[in-house]
C-alpha positions as a Markdown table, in Angstrom:
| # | Residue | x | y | z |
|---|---|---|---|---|
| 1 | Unk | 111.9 | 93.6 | 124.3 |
| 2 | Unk | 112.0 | 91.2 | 121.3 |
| 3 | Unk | 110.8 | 94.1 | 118.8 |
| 4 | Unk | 113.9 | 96.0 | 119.6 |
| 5 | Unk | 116.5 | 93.1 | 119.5 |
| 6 | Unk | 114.9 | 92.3 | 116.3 |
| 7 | Unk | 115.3 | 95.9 | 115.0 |
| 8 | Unk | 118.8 | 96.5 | 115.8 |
| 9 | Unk | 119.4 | 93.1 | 114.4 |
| 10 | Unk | 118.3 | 94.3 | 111.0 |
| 11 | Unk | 119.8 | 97.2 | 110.6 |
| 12 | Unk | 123.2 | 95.4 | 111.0 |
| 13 | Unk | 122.5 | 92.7 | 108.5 |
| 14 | Unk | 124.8 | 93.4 | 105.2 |
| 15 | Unk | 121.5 | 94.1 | 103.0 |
| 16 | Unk | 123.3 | 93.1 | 99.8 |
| 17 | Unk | 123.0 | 89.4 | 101.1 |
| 18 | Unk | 119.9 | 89.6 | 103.1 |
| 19 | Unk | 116.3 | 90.7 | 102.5 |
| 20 | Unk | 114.2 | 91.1 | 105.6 |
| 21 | Unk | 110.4 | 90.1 | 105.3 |
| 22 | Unk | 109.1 | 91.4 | 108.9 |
| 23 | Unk | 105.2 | 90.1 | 109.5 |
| 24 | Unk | 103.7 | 91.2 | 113.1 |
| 25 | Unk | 101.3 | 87.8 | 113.5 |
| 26 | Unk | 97.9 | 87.5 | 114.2 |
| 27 | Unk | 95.5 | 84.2 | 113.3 |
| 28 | Unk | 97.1 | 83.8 | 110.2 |
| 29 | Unk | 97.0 | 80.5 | 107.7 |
| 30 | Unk | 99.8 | 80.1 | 105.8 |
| 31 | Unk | 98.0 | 81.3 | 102.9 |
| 32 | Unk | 98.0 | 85.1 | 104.9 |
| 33 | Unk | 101.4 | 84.8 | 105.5 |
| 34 | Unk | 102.5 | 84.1 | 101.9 |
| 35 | Unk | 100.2 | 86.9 | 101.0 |
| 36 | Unk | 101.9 | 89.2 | 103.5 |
| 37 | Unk | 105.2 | 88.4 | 102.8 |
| 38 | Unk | 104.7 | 89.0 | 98.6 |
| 39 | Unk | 103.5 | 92.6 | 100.1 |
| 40 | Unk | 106.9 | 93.3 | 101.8 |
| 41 | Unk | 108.8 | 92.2 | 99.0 |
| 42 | Unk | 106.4 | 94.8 | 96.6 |
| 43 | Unk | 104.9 | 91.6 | 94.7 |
| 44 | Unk | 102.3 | 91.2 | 93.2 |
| 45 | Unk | 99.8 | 89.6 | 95.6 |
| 46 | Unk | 97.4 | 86.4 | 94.4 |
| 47 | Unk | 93.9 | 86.3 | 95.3 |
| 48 | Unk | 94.2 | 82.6 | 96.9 |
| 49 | Unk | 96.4 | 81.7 | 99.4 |
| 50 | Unk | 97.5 | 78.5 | 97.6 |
| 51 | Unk | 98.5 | 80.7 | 94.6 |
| 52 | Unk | 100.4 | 82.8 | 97.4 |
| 53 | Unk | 102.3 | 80.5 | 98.7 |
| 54 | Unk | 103.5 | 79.3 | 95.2 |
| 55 | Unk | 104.4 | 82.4 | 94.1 |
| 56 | Unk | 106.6 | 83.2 | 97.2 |
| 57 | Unk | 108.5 | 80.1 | 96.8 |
| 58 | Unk | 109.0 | 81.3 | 93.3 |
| 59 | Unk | 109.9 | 84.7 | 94.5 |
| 60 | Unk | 112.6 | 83.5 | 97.3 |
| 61 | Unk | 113.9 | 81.4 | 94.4 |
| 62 | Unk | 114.4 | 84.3 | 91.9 |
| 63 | Unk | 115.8 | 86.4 | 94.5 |
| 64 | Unk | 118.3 | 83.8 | 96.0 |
| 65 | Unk | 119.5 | 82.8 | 91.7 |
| 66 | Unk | 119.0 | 86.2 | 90.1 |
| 67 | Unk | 120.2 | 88.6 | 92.7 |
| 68 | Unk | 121.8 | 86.8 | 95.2 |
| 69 | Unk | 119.8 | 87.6 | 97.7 |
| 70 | Unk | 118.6 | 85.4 | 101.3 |
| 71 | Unk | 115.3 | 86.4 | 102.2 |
| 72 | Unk | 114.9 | 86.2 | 106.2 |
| 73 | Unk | 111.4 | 86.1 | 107.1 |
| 74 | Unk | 111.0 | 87.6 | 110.4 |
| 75 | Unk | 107.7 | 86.5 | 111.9 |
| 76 | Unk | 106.7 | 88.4 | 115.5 |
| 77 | Unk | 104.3 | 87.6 | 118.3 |
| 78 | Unk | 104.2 | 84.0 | 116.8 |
| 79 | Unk | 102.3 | 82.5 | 119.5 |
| 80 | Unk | 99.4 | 84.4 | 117.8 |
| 81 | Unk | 99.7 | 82.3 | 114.7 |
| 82 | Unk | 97.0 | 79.1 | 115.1 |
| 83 | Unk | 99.0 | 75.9 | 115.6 |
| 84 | Unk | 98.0 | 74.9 | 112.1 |
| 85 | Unk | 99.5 | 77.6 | 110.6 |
| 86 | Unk | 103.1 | 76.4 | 112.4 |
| 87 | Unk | 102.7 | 73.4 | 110.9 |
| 88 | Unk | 102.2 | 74.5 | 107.6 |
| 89 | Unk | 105.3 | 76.9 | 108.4 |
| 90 | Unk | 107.7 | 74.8 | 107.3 |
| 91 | Unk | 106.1 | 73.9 | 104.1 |
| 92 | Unk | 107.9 | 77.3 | 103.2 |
| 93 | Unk | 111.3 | 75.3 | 103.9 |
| 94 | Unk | 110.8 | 72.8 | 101.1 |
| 95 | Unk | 113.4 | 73.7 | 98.2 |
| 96 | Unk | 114.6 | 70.8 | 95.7 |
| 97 | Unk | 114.1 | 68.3 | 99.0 |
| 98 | Unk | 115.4 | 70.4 | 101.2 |
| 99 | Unk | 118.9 | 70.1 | 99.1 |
| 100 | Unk | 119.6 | 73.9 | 99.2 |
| 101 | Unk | 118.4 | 76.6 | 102.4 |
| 102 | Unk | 116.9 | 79.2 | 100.3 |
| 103 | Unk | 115.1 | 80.9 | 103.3 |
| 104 | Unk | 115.7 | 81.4 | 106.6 |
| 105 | Unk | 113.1 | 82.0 | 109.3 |
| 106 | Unk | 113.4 | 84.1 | 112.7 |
| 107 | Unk | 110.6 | 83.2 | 114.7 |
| 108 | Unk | 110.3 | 85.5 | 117.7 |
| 109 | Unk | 107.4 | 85.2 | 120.8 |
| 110 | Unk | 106.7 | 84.5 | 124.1 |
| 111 | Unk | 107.9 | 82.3 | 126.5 |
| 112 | Unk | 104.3 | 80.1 | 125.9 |
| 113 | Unk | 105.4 | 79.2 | 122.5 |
| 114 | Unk | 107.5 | 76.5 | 123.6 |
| 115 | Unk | 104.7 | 74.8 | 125.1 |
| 116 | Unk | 103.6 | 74.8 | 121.7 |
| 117 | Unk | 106.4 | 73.6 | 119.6 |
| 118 | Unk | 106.6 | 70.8 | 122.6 |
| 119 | Unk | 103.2 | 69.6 | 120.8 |
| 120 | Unk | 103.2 | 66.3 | 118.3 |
| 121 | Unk | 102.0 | 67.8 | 115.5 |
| 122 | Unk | 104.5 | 70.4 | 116.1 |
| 123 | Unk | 107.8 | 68.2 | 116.0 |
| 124 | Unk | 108.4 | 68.3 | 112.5 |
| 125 | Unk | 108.9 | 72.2 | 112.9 |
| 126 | Unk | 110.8 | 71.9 | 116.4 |
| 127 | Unk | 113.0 | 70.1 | 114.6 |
| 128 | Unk | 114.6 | 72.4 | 111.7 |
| 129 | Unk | 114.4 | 75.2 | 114.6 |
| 130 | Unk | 118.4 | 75.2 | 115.2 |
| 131 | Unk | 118.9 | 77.8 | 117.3 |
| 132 | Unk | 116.7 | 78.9 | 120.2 |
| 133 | Unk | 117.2 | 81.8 | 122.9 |
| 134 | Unk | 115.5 | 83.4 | 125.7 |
| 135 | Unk | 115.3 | 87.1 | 126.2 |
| 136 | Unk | 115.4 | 87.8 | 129.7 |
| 137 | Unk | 114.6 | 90.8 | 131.6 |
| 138 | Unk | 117.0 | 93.8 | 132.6 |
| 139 | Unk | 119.2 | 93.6 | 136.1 |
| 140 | Unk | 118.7 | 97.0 | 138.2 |
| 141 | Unk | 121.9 | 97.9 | 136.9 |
| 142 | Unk | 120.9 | 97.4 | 133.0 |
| 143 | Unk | 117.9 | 99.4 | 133.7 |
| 144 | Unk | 119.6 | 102.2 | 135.0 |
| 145 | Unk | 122.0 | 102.3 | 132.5 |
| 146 | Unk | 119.5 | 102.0 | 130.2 |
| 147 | Unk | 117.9 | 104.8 | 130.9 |
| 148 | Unk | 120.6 | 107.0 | 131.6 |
| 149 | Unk | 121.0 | 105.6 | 127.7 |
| 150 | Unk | 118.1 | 106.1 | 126.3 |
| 151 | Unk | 117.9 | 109.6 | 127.2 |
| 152 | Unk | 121.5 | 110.2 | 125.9 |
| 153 | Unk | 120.0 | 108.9 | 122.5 |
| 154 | Unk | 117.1 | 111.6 | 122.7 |
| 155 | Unk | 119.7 | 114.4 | 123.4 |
| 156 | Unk | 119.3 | 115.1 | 126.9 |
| 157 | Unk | 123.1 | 114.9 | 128.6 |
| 158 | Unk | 121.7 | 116.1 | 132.0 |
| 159 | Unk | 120.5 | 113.4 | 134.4 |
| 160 | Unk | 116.7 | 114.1 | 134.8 |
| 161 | Unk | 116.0 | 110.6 | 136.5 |
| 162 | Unk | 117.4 | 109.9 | 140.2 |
| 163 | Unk | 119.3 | 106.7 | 140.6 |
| 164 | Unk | 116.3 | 105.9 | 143.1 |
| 165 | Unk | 113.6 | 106.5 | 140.5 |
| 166 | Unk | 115.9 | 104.5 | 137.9 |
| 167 | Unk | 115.6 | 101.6 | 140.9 |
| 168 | Unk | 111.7 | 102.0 | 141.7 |
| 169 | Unk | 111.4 | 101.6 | 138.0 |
| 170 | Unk | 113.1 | 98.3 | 138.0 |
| 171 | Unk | 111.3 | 97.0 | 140.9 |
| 172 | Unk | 108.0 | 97.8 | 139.1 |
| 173 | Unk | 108.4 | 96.7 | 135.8 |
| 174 | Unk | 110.9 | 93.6 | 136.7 |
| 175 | Unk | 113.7 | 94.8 | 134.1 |
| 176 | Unk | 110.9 | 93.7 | 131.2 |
| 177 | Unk | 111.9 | 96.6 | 128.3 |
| 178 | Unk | 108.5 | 97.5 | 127.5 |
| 179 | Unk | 107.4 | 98.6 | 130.6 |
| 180 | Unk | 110.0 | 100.0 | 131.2 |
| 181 | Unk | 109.8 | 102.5 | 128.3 |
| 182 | Unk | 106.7 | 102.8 | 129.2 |
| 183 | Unk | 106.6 | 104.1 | 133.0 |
| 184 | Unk | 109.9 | 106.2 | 132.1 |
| 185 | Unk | 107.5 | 107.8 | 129.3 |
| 186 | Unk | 104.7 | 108.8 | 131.9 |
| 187 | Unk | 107.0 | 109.7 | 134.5 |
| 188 | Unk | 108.6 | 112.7 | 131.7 |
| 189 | Unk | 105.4 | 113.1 | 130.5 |
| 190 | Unk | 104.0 | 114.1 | 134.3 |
| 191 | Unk | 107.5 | 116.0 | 135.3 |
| 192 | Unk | 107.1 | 118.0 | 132.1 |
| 193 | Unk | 103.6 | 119.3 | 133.8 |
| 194 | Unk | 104.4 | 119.4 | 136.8 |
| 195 | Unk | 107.6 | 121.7 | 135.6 |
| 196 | Unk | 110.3 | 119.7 | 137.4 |
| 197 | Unk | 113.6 | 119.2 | 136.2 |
| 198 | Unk | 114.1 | 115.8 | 138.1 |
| 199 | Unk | 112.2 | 112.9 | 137.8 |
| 200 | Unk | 111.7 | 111.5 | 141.8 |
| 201 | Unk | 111.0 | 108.1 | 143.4 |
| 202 | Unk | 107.2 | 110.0 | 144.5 |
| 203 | Unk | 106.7 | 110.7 | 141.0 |
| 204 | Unk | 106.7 | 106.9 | 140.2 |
| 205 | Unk | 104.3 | 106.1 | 143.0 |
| 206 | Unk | 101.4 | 109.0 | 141.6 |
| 207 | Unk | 101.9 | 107.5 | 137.7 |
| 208 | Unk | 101.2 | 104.3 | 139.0 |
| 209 | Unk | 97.7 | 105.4 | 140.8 |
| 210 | Unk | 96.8 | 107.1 | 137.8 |
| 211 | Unk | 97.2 | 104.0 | 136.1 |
| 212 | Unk | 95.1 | 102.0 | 138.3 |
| 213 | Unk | 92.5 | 104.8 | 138.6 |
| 214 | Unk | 92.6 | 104.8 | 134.5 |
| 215 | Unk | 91.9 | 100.9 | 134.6 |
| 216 | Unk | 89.1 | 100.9 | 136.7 |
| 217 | Unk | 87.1 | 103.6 | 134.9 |
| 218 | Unk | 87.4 | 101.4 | 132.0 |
| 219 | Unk | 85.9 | 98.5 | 134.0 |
């Protein structure tokens, strides 16, 4: 769900003052994330991640005094990142003794990172993170209209899912977005072969066996 609050979040930021940096994470050191970051900002990458790292702090300076820019470093799935790496993080934060905030960080994951930030080594970090919020997942009604939304996005005024199916799909994927998309993808997916022009409650129950058929062969 995070992915999409992010992206709608972006595309509404007044790009004359900020510049996105978006890194998916994986088990990154802080030397890869400098490195990745140059890369989204078409700069010049460094072979060493020490040299990385000093030329990004160089490059968020240059941006912020020469064209007034913010740079927002977006950084997904962080509970991917080891937890040295989210120490380091904030060594990205360190401008003229923290006199001036010449970068800001959006650090997005799941609920288990807060475990981690709870950690000692950690506190420095918790500490500069000022604001904190929890995603949580759809009501039955936000589904349906959701849905009924999403197809209104793709063109499709008619409504091909029954208010049933739109509450079967809610039960099964507990309001969590991405499952959501996901089972309402299958579901048109198997009403397009099946050539039926509404998506029913029975429908939902023969994805769902095709999914656990689909597991265990993969077993």
């Amino acid at each position: 769900m995070q992915s999409y609050v992010l992206r709608y979040f972006t595309q509404n930021l007044d790009t004359n003052t900020y510049k996105c940096i978006y890194i998916a994470a994986d088990a990154f050191n802080i030397g890869e994330i400098a490195k990745r970051a140059l890369a989204a900002l078409n700069v010049e990458v460094p072979y060493s991640g020490a040299s990385a790292i000093r030329k990004l702090q160089q490059t968020i300076i240059k941006l912020n005094r020469e064209k007034a820019l913010k740079p927002l470093l977006i950084i997904d799935e962080i509970q991917e990142l080891p937890t040295s790496t989210l120490v380091s993080l904030k060594n990205l934060l360190n401008y003229n003794m923290d006199s001036e905030i010449l970068l800001f960080f959006i650090l997005c994951g799941q609920n288990s990172i807060y475990e981690k930030l709870g950690y000692p080594q950690l506190e420095a970090l918790s500490r500069r993170i000022r604001i904190r919020y929890t995603l949580r997942p759809l009501s039955v009604e936000e589904t349906g209209h959701y849905i009924s939304h999403q197809m209104k996005v793709c063109g499709v005024e008619q409504s091909l899912f029954s208010d049933d199916t739109k509450a079967a799909t809610f039960q099964q994927s507990k309001g969590i977005l991405s499952e959501v998309n996901a089972l309402c993808f299958e579901l048109l997916i198997y009403a397009a072969a099946q050539s039926k022009q509404i998506v029913e409650p029975s429908m939902l129950e023969i994805v769902l066996h095709n999914r656990r058929g689909s597991s265990q062969r993969h077993e």
